[in-house]
C-alpha positions in Angstrom: -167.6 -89.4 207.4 -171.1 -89.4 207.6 -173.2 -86.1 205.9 -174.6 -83.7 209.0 -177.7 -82.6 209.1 -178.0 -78.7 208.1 -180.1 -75.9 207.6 -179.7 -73.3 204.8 -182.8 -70.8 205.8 -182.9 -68.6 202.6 -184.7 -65.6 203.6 -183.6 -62.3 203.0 -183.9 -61.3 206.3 -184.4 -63.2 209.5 -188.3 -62.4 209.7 -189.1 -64.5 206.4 -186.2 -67.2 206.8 -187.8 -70.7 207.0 -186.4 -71.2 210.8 -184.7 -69.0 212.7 -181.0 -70.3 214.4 -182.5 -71.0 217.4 -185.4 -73.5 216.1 -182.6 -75.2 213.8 -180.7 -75.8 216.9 -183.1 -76.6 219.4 -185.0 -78.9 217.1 -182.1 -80.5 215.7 -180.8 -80.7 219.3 -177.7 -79.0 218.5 -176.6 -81.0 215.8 -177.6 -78.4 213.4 -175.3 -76.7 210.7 -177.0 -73.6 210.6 -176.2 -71.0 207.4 -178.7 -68.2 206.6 -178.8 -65.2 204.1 -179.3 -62.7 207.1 -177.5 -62.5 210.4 -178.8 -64.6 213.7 -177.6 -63.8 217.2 -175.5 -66.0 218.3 -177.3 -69.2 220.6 -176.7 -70.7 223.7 -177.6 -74.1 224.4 -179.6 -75.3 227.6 -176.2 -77.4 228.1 -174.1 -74.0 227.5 -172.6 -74.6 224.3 -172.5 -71.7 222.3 -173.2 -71.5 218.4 -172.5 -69.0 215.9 -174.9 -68.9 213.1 -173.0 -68.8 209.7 -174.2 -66.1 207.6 -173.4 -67.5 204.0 -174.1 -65.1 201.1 -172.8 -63.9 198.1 -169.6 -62.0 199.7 -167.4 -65.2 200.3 -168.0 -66.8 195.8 -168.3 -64.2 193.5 -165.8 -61.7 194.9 -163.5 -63.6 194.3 -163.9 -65.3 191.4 -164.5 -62.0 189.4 -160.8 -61.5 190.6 -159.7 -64.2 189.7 -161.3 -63.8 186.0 -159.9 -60.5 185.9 -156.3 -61.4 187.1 -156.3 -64.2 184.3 -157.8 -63.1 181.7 -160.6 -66.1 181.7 -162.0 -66.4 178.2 -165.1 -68.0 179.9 -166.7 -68.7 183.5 -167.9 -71.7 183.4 -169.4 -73.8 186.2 -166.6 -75.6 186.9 -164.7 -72.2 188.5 -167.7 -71.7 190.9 -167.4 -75.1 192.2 -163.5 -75.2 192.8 -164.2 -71.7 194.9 -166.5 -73.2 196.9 -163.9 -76.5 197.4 -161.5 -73.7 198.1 -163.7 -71.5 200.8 -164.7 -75.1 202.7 -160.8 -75.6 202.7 -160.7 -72.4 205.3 -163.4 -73.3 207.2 -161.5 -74.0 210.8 -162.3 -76.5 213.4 -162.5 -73.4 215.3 -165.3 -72.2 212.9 -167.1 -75.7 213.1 -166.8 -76.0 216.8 -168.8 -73.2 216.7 -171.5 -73.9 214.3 -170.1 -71.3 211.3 -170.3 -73.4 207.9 -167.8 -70.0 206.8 -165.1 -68.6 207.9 -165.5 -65.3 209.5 -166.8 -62.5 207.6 -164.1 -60.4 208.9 -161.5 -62.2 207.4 -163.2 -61.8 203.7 -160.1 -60.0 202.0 -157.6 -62.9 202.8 -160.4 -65.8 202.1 -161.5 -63.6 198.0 -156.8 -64.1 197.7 -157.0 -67.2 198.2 -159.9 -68.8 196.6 -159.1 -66.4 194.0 -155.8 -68.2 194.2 -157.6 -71.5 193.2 -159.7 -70.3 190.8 -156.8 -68.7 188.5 -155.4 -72.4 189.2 -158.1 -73.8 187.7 -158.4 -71.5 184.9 -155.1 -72.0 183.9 -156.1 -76.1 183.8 -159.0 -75.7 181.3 -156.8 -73.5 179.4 -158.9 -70.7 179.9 -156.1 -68.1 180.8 -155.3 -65.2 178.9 -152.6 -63.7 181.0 -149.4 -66.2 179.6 -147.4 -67.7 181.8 -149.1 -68.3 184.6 -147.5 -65.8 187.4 -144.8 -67.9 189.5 -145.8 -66.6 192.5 -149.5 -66.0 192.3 -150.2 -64.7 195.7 -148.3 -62.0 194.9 -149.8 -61.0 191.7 -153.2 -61.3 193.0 -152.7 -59.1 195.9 -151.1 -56.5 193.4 -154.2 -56.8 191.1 -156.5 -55.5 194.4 -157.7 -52.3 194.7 -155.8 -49.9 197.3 -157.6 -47.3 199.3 -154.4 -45.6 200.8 -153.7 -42.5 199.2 -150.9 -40.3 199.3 -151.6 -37.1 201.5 -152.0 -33.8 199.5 -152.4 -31.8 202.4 -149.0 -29.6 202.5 -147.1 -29.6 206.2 -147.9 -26.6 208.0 -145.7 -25.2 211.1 -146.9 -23.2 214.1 -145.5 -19.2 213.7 -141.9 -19.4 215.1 -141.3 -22.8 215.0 
């Protein structure tokens, strides 16, 4: 395969970014992989393809590797665990995603992408014998999605009844 040509505009927000979506696209003529730190509308080519700029920031890495450290006890966090969570995020990047133009997958989707690259990461942990938590949970899905915080709480409100009822 041969490397594409891509864009990472690092501003903050789209007003300080080195190009917007559009110029990436239009001067690339549409060959651009776009990724920015702030959302971009989405652009339509003179041809009609349509692109959706990929918003990459820090919700997709560290999320999830923090899990991960905390599910396995990691000793240490060394480089090596931020690189095979990024391996493990481009792994869920669809051709769907790629058709396009998203160089993530969607944002919405964030609290199954943190299980499983947390997933990988505890793997890797586990490799460079950095694990504390002995053995290594047989089925990790499940013991990663029991370490995650729950918002659903029990009701305290007591049932109430209509007079007569």
């Amino acid at each position: 395969r041969y490397l594409l040509r891509g864009w990472i505009s690092s501003g903050i927000n789209a007003e300080y970014g080195e190009c917007s979506a559009e110029e990436a696209y239009s001067w690339s003529k549409n060959k651009a992989v776009f990724a920015s730190g702030s959302p971009f509308p989405q652009y339509v080519a003179e041809n009609g393809s349509v692109f959706q700029p990929g918003q990459g920031n820090n919700a997709y890495i560290f999320p999830a590797v923090a899990l991960a450290v905390m599910c396995c006890g990691s000793i240490r966090i060394p480089d090596d665990l931020f690189l095979r969570a990024a391996e493990a995020l481009a792994q869920l990047v669809s051709e769907e995603d790629l058709a396009v133009g998203r160089v993530y997958p969607r944002l919405c989707d964030i609290k199954e992408i943190s299980i499983k690259v947390a997933m990988a990461v505890i793997e890797r942990c586990y490799e460079l014998n950095l694990a504390t938590v002995l053995p290594m949970p047989e089925d990790l899905e499940s013991f990663v999605r029991s370490q995650l915080y729950s918002n659903a709480y029990p009701s305290f409100i007591p049932e109430t009844y209509e007079y007569g009822q």
